[in-house]
N, C-alpha and C positions, 0 to 999 in steps of 0.2 A: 504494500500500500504506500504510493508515495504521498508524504509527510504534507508538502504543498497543496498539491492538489485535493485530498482527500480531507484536510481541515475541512473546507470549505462545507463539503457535502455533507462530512458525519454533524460538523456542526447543527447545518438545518437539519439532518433527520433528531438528532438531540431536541432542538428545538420546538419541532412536531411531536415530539414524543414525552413532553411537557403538557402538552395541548391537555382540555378538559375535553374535548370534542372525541369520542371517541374510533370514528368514520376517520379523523386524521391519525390517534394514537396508536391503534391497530398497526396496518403498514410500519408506523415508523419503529415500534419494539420485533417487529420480525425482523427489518433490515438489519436493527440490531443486532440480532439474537444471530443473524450470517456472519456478521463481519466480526463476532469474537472471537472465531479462527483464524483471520486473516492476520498475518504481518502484517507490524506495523499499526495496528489499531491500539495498542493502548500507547502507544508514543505519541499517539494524535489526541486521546483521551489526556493523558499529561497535560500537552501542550494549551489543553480548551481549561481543564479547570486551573493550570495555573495564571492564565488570564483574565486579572481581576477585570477586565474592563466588562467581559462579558455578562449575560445575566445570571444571578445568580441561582435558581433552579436549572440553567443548561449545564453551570459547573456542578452544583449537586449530583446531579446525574450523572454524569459524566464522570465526576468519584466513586459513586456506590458502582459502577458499570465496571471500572478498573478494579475495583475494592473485590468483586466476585470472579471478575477474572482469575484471579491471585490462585484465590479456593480451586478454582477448576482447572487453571494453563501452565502455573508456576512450576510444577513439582518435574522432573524432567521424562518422569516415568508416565506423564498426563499424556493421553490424546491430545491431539493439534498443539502440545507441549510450546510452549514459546520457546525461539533461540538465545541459544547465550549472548552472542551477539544484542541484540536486543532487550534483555535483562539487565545485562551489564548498562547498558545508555538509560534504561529506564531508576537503574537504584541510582546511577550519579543524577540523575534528572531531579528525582525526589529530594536529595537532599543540596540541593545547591542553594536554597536561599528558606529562609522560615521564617515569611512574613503577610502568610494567611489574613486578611482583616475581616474576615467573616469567622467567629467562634465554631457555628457549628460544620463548615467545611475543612477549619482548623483541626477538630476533633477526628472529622472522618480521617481526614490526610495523615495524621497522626497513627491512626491504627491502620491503614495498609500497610504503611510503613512498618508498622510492628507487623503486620502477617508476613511482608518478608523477611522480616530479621528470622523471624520464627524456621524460616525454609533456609536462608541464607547465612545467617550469622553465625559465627563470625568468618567463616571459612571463604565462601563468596563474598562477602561483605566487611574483610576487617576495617576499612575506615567510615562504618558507621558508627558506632561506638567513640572513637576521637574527636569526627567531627562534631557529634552532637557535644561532648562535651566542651570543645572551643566554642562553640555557640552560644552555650550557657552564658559565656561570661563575657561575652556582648554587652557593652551598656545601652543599647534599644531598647525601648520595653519589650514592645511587641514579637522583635528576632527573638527576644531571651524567654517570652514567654512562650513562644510555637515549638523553639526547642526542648524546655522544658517538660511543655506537653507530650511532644512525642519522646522524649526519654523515660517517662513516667512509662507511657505504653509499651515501649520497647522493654523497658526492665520489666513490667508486668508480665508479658508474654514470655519472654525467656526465661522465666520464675517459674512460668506454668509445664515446664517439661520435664516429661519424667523420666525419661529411660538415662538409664546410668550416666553414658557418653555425654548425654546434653546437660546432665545435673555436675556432671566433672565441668563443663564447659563454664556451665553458669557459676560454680564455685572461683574457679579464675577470676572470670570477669569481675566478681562481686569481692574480691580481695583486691582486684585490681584496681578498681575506683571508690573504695568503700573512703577512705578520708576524702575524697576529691567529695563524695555527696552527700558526710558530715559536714565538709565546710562550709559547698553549698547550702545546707540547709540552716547550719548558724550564722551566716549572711543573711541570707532572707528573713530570719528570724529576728535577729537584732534588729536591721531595716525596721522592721514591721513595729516594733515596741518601741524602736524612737517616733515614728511618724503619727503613733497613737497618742505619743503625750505631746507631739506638736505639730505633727502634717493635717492638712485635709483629709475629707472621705473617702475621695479619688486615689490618694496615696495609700491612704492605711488598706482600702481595697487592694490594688497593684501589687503591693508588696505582702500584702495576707495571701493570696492567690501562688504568688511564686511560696510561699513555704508553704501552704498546701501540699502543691505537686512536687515540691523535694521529700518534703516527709513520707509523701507517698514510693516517691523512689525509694527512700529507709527504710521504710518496712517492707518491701519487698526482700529488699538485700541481707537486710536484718534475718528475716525470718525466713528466708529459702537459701541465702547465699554461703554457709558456712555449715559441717559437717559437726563440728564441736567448736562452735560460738562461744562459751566462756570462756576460753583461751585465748581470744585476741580483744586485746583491749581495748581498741576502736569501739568495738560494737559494745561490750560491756562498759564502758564510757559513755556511750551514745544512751544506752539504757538506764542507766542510772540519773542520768540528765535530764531523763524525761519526766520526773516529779518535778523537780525545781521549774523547769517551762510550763510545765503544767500550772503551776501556782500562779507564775507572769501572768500565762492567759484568761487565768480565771478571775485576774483581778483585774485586767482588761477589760471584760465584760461589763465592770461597773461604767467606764468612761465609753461605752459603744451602747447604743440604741439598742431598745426590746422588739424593734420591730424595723428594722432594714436589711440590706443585703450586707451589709459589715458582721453583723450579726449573727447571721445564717452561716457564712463562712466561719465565723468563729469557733460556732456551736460545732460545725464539722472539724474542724482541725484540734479541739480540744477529743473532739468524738477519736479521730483517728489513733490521739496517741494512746489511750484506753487501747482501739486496737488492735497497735503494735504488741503492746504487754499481755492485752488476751493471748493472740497468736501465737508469740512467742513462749508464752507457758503453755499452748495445746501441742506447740510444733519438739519444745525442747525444754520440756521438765524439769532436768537436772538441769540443765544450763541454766534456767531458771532461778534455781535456788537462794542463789546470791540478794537476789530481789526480792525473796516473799517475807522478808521484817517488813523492808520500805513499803511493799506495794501494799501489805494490810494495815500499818500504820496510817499512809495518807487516805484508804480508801476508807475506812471504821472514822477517820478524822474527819472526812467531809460527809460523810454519810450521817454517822451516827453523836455529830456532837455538833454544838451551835458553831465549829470554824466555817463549815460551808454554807450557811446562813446569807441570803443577798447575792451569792455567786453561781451558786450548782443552779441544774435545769435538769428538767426530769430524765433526759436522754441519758445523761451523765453520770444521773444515781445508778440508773438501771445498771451503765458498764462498771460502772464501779462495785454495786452486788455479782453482778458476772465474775469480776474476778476475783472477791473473795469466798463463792461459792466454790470457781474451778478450783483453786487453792484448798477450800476443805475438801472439798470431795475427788482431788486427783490422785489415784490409784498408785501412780510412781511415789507418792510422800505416805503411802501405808505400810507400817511395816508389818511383817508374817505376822500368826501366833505367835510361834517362835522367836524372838525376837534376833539369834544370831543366823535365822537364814536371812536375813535382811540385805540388803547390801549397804553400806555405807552410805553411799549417796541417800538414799532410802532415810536411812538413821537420821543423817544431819537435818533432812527438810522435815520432817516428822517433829525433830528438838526444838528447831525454830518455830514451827507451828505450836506447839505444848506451850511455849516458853511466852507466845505472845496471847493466846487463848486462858485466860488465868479468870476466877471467879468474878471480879468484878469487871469485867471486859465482856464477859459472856451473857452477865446481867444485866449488862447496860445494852447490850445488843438484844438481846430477847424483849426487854420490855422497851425499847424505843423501836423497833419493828408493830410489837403489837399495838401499843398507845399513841403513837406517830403516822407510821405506814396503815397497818389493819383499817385505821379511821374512813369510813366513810366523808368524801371528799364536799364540798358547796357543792362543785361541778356535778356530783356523783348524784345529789338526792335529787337534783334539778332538772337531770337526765330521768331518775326514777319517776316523779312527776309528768315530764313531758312526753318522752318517749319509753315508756315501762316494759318493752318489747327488743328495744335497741339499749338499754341497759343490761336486760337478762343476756342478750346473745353477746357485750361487753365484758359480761360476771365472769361469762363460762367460758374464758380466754379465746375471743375470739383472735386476737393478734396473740402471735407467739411470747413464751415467757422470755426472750430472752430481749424482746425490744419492747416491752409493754410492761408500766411501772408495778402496778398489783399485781399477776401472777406473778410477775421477777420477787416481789417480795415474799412471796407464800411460797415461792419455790427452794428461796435461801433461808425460809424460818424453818422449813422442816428437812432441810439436809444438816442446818448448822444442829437441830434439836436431835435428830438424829444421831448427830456424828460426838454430840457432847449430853445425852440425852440425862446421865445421870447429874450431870452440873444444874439442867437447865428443868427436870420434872418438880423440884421442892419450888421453883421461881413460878410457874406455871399455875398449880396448886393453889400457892398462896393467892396468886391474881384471880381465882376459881373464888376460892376461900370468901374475898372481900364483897364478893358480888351475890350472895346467899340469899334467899328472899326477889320480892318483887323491886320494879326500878318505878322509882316516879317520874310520869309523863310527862311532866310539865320539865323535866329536866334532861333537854335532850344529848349534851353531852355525855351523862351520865349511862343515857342509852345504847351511846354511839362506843361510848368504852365497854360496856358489858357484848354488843357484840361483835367489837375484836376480839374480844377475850374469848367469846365463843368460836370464834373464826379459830383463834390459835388451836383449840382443843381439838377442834374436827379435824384439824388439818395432821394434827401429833396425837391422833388415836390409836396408832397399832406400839407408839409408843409408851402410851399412856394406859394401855390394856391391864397392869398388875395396880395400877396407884389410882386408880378411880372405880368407884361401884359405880357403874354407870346407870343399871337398872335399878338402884333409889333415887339416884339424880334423877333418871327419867320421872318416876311418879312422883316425886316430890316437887322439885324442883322446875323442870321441862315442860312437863304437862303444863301445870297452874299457867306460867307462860304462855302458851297457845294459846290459852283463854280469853286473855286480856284482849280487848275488842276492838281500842281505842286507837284514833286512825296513828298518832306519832309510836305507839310500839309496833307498828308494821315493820322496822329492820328487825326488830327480836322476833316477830312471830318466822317471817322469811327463815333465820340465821338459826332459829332453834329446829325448824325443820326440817333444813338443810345438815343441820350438826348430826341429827337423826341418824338422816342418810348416811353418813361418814360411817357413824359406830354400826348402824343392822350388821355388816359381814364382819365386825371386829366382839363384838361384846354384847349382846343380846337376847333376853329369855326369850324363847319361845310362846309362853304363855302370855306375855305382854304385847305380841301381836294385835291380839282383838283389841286392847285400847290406843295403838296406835293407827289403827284402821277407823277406827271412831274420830281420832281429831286429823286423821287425812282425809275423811271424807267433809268435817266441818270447814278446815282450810281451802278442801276446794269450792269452798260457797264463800269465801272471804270477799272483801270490797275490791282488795288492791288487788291487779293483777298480777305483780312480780309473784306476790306470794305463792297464787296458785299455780304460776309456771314451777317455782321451786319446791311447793307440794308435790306435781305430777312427777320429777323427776327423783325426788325421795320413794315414790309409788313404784317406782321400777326402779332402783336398786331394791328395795321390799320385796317385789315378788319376783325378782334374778338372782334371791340369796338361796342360796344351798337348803336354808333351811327352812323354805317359803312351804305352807304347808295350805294344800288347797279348800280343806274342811273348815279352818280359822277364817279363809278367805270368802267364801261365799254369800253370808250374808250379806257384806258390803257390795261386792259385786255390782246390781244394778246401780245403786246410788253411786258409785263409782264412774263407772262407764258410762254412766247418763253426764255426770259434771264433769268429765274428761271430753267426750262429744261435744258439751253446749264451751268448754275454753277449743277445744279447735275452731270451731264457729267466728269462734270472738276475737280472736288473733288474726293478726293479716301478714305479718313478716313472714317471709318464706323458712327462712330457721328456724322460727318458734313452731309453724305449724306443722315441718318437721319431725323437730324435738314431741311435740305434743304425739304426731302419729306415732313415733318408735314407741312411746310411752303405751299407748292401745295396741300396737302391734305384740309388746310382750306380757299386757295382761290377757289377749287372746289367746298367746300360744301357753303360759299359764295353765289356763281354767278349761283350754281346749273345747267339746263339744260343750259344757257348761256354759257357755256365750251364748248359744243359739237364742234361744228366748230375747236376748237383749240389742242383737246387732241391725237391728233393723233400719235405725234411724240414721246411723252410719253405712250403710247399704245404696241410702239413697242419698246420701249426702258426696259421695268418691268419685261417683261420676260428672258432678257439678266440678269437685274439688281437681279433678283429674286434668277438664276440659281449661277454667282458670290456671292452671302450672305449665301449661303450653311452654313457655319463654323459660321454667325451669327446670331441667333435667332432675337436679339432686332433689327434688321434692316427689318429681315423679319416682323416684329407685324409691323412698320414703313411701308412697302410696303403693307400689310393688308389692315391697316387704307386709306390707298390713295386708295387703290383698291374698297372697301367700299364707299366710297364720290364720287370715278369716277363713279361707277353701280350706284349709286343715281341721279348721272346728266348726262350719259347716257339714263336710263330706258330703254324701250327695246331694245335699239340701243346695248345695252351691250352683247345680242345675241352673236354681233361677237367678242368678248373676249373670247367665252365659251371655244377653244381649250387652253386658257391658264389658264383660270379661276376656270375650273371644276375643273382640278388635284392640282390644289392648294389648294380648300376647301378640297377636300381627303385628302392631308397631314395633313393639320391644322387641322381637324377632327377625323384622324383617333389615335384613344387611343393605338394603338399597336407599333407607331411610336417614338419614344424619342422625337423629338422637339415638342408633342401636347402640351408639358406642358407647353412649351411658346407660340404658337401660336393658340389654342384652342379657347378662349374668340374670340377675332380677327375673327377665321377663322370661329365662326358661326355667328358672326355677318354679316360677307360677305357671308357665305353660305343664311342668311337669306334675307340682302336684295336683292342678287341674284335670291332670289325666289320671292320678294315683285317686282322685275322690270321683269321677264322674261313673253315673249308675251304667250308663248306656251313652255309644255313642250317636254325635247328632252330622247334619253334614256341616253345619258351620266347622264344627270341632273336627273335620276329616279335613276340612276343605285349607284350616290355619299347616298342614303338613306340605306345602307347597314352598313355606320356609327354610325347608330343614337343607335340601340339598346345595344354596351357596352357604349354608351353616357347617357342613360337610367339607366344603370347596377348601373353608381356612383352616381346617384342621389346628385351631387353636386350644388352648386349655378347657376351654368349656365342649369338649370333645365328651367327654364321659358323661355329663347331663347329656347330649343328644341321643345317645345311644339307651338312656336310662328312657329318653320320650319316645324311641321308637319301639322298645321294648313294651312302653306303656298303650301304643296305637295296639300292640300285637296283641298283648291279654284280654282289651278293651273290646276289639272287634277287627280276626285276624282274616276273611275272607273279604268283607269288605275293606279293609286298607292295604291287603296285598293285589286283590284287584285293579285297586284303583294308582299303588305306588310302588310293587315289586319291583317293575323294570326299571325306572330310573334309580331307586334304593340301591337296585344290585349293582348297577352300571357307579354308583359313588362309593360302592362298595370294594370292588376293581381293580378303584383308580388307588383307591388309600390304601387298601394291602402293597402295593405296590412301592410307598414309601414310609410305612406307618410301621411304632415300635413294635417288638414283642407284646406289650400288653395291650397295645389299639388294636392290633391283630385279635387279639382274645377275645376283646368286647365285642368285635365285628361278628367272629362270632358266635359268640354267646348269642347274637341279635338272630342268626342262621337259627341256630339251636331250638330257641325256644320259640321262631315261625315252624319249622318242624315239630316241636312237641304241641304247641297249640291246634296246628292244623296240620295233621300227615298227611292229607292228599295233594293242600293247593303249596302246601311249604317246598315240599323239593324240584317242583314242576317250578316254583317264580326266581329260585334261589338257583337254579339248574347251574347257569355260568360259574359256581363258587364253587360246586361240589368234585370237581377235577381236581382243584388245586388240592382242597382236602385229602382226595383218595390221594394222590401224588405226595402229600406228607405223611404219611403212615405208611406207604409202601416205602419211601425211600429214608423213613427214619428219623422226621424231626427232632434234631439233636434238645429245643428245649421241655424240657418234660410239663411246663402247665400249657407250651401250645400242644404241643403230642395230645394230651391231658384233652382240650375242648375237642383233636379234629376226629378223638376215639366216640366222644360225647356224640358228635355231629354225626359221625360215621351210622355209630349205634342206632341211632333215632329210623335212621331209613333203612336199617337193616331191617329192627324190630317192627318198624308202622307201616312200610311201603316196600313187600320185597319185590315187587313186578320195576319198583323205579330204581332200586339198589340193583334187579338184573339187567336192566337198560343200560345203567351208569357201569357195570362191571363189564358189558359189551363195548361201550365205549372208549374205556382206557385201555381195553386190551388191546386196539387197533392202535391206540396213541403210544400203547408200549412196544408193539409188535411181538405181542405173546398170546398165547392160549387163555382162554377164559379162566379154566381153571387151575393152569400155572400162576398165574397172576390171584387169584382169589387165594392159593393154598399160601403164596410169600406175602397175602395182608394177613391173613389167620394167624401164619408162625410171626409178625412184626406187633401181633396185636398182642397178643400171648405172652411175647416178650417184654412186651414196655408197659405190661400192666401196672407194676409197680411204680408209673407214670402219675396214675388216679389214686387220687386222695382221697375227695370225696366220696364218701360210701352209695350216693343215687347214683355217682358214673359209676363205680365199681360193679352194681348192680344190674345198669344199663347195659353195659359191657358184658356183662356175664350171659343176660337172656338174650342179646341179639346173637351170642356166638351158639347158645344151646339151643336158638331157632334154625339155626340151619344143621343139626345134629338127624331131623326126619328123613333129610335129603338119602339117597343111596349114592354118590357121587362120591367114588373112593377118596380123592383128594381130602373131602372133608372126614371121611372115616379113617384116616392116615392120622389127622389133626385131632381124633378124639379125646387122647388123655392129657392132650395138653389143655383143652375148653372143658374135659370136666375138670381139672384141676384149680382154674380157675374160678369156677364155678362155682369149687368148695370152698375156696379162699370167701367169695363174695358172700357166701351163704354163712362163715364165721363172722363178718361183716356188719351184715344185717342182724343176724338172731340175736334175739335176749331173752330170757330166763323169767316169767311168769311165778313171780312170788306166790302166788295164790293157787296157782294149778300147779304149779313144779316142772309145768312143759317150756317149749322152745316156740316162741316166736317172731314172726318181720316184724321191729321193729319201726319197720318205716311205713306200715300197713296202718291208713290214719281212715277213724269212721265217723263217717258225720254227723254219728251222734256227740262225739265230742265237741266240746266249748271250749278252748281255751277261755280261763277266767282273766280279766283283763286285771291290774292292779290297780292302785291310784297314779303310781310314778310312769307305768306303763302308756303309749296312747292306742286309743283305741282302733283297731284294724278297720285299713282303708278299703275301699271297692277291691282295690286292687289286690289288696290282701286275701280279699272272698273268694276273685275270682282265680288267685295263682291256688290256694288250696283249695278249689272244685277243678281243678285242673289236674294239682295230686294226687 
């Protein structure tokens, strides 16, 4: 592509390919999409976006367009691979001048640059690395800032590689300039703290900006560049440095704006060196060690004492409980039982940890965590008030704990409680102790402390399991609580409910059930709605505990699921309504067909609910699931859902649709036990098996649910759905043996098997193409014994049920072997005989035994040759089966089931599905 000429062109197709119009954008992203193999095209792409004169979406493009080149042309092993020639003028093109005025083309430029350093450097590219470094120190702003930036990325990228060779490389390099981007970074730094106590905005911006992205270089080189970092002084210099700057800038903060862009960077830059020290304690523990006096001193100092008072922001606490968390709970500072398998390093961080964790340190952290952080916030009650739905899904960590101020707190109160539990239970207690009795409402502080202090307890209850009777607290103390009506103790009713929840699976009578059933179903008729949200979710850890007992539970039942029904109603946030379904979905599968009587109004309420959650997927998997647990405790009664039911399993089944990808799982699990409870089939329910074969096609992990719904079409109604789906079934069938494991092989089939045992005439007639490869494994010896194991199963079935089609199929392979009928029949008798010890199962063993003692009538010497080896087995299978009749003293089949029997069902047991009836009228 020559350079002159072709600016011209690619420009206007760039140009056009900007356009909104898309009759022009079309053409122009194809000619594209030619001309990224051609020579010479991205030196013309250079050329456009380093020309500021141009516009700036032609140069945008014109970079992401190079930017993806990179990805697909660079690498020399690529297709249409660009020339060295060519590379070479492209990497000196890139870096000959850094003085981008546009930020975000600045940025893009920046990181191609880094995707070749990543392929190139340093080998192809050693004077990347120098130059950016002369660059740096450019008095330009703007040259020293574009440099900057793409050093920062360049170091970023190089950091990111793993394999041995490129981590030896990157250790060089980062020994190589490590003081060169220390000095850089206390340049910029100092800069920055003079221009604060006397430059403009515009300064203290400029120069907060350039230490920004050096410190950004630091931690990279910090925390990737060095094999064993506390050896070199540099970096252990650079680390220890980073308290005392931290002080500067937190006291910087007083003289810079709560609300401008000075600010914002500030907040980042104080944020960053927090996550140098994280890093470097996750990356290098022991290297570490030197640091974890200082790092828990200033963190306990601004955290938990009036020093950081006016300075800290909530971002900051948060990193700061981050690292005194990682610090307690980092596995390299535990030492064994034992205390001399330890290693030393081990020992030392352990001592300094002991030695700084002392009784009044642990006290002052436990109760300024509870009586500080625990509090209920202005912001918080203001939220509960306004939006009481967007609070609860706030409670329940909706943002992760490690960048959200309340769970970061409740996560570091019960590892510190944990890890120092016997220091901190008598501290705990006592705060328990002072709050005895009821709290006056008119005193809402008082409120607000009594339920942190509740917060603490639930939160330190499997600690707290030997030093609290918790069932007198509850009747004494807990209950009266709930009681209180009065709209300002709604945090304590919420907080005692919730405390509930915590203790059910840790410490709770049995027999106190029923009274806590009685004030969950009064809380769910409460005013405030937080409460009842945090009612329903104590309701289901209740009956998800081990020791939920369903005879305690039934009374409350309808009052229950009636005021569980009328808050789904009432809710409108897609979370909450959710949170509220799983809550009904687990007290259905619970109390199982004991639900009937009650679901009615929720029956008709899912498909309103269904048709409204259009735009959300995870609500719709939420409505699934409930749907799922209702057909479970339905069973056939579930018939009359089918108009709503069937098109639902279509959507969530069908692969041609966008949402399968979230509701797939879900929706064959309801497809399936839709078919495990349906009485009888209908054709809508024949007609949803139209699904299954591009479900087949992906052969992905929900492979063994398909095979469990074909299995279910099969028991359900095997003449009509092998009518109407054998030949395509068999032909998916085919294809997947062909590349599918040992055990997909099984299940396929198992799916043979049991159309055979359902239907012996239409089963081996629709299966026919499968039954070759079968005789073909047992004649020539399936080396694994649980396939050997199904193809004797398979074989059996149409020896025993269809011998007119077993001598058709034995006519057949004998031409495919080019043997004698009964050559070939006498070496599957002696392979069958032989690999019996294959079956495990005692119904194959049995199976096996009477197909071989059915052809014993025959006069056909071959099988009279085979005789003692088929009664032999025969006997075997007949020790198998028999047992011993305590009442009569005789010998009989155990596997011989009569229909007078019942299995009696239990309580814990559920009760048998259709499919259950119809697999034992089938035994």
């Amino acid at each position: 592509m020559d350079l002159n000429s072709a600016s011209t062109v690619v420009l206007q197709v760039l140009t056009q390919a900007t356009s909104q119009d898309t009759a022009v954008l079309k053409p122009a992203e194809e000619q594209l999409k030619q001309w990224e193999t051609q020579p010479g095209f991205y030196s013309v792409l250079l050329n456009i976006f380093t020309n500021h004169t141009l516009d700036i979406n032609v140069r945008w493009l014109a970079v992401l367009y190079f930017k993806n080149g990179i990805d697909r042309y660079w690498r020399r092993v690529a297709p249409h691979a660009l020339s060295e020639e060519e590379k070479s003028t492209l990497r000196a093109g890139l870096i000959t001048n850094f003085n981008e005025p546009v930020n975000q083309i600045a940025t893009q430029i920046a990181v191609l640059i880094a995707k070749v350093a990543r392929l190139d450097c340093p080998r192809q590219w050693p004077e990347l690395i120098p130059t950016l470094i002369e660059s740096v120190k450019v008095q330009d702003d703007l040259r020293q800032h574009r440099a900057l930036l793409t050093f920062y990325h360049v170091t970023k990228t190089l950091a990111s590689k793993r394999l041995a060779a490129d981590r030896k490389l990157f250790y060089d390099l980062a020994s190589g300039i490590y003081n060169f981007a220390c000095s850089l970074w206390n340049h910029h730094t100092d800069t920055f703290l003079q221009h604060v106590s006397s430059g403009g905005e515009a300064a203290v911006l400029s120069s907060l900006e350039r230490t920004l992205l050096s410190l950004k270089v630091l931690r990279k080189l910090t925390v990737n560049g060095f094999v064993e970092p506390h050896k070199n002084m540099e970096v252990m210099g650079f680390l220890h440095g980073i308290f005392d700057r931290l002080k500067q800038f937190l006291e910087c903060s007083r003289n810079i704006g709560t609300d401008n862009v000075c600010r914002d960077r500030l907040e980042k830059t104080i944020i960053l060196f927090t996550k140098v020290l994280l890093d470097f304690l996750d990356q290098h523990p022991f290297s570490f060690t030197p640091l974890i006096q200082r790092s828990l001193e200033f963190s306990v100092s601004y955290v938990f004492t009036e020093v950081g008072e006016g300075v800290t922001f909530e971002r900051f606490i948060v990193q700061c409980m981050n690292l005194i968390k990682m610090i307690v709970k980092n596995y390299a500072y535990k030492p064994s039982k034992n205390f001399e398998d330890s290693s030393p390093e081990t020992l030392e961080a352990h001592k300094i940890k002991m030695a700084f964790f002392t009784y009044p340190t642990l006290t002052e952290i436990c109760r300024r965590l509870v009586s500080h952080y625990f509090l209920l916030t202005e912001e918080e009650l203001t939220m509960w008030e306004e939006d009481p739905e967007g609070f609860t899904v706030e409670e329940t960590g909706g943002d992760s704990w490690k960048y959200s101020l309340r769970p970061c707190t409740e996560v570091l109160f019960i590892d510190i409680f944990h890890e120092y539990n016997q220091t901190l239970t008598p501290v705990l207690l006592e705060m328990m102790q002072t709050l005895q009795g009821p709290t006056n409402v008119e005193d809402m502080n008082a409120l607000l402390i009594k339920d942190a202090v509740y917060n603490a307890v639930g939160l330190a209850a499997y600690e707290l399991f030997d030093s609290v009777d918790f069932d007198q607290w509850f009747k004494n103390q807990l209950l009266p609580e709930l009681q209180v009506i009065h709209n300002r103790y709604k945090p304590l009713r919420r907080r005692v409910i919730w405390l509930i929840g915590q203790w059910i699976s840790v410490k709770f009578k049995s027999d106190l059930r029923p009274m806590l059933y009685e004030a969950i179903c009064n809380l769910l008729q409460d005013q405030d709605l937080v409460v009842r949200i945090e009612t329903a979710t104590t309701l289901k850890l209740t009956v998800d505990d081990f020791e939920f007992r369903t005879d305690q539970f039934l009374p409350y039942l309808e009052t229950m699921f009636t005021l569980l029904f009328q808050l789904l109603q009432q809710v409108t946030e897609c979370d909450t309504k959710m949170h509220v379904l799983h809550v009904l979905s687990c007290v259905i599968e619970r109390v199982n067909i004991q639900i009937r009587p009650y679901v009615g109004c929720l029956v008709q309420y899912l498909p309103l609910l269904w048709k409204q959650s259009e735009e959300h997927n995870m609500l719709r998997c939420a409505i699934l699931t409930t749907l799922i647990h209702l057909v479970q405790g339905l069973g056939a009664d579930s018939k009359n859902l089918y108009p709503f039911l069937l098109p639902v399993i279509q959507l969530s089944t069908d692969v041609s649709q966008p949402p399968h990808v979230y509701l797939l799982e879900d929706g064959l699990e309801l497809w399936l036990v839709t078919l495990e409870n349906s009485p009888c089939v209908t054709p809508e329910l024949l007609r949803i098996f139209q699904n299954m074969s591009p479900l087949l096609e992906l052969s992905s992990e929900n492979l063994r649910t398909c095979f469990k719904i074909i299995n279910g079409y099969i028991f359900l109604s095997s003449t009509e759905f092998l009518q109407t789906y054998a030949v395509g079934l068999c032909q998916s069938f085919c294809e997947l043996l062909k590349e599918i494991t040992t055990e997909g092989q099984v299940q396929v089939l198992k799916v043979v098997e049991n159309a055979l045992k359902v239907n012996p005439v239409l089963g081996p007639q629709m299966f026919q193409p499968i039954l070759p490869c079968v005789f073909r494994g047992i004649i020539e010896g399936e080396r694994y014994p649980v396939v050997m194991s199904t193809y004797l199963g398979v074989m059996g079935r149409v020896l025993l049920q269809n011998t007119s089609f077993f001598s058709s199929l034995l006519n057949e392979m004998a031409h495919k072997f080019n043997q004698e009928m009964d050559q070939l029949l006498g070496n599957m008798i002696e392979m069958w005989v032989d690999r019996m010890d294959n079956i495990t199962q005692p119904e194959r063993r049995k199976l096996s035994a009477l197909a071989l003692l059915s052809l014993l009538p025959s006069d056909n010497s071959v099988i009279q040759d085979k005789f003692c080896g088929i009664i032999n087995i025969s006997v075997e299978g007949l020790h198998d089966v028999m047992t011993e009749d305590p009442e009569t003293g005789t010998y009989k089949d155990c596997m011989l089931m009569s229909h007078l029997e019942e299995p009696k069902v239990t309580e814990d047991e559920e009760p048998p599905t259709e499919q259950d009836k119809r697999k034992k009228m089938i035994i």
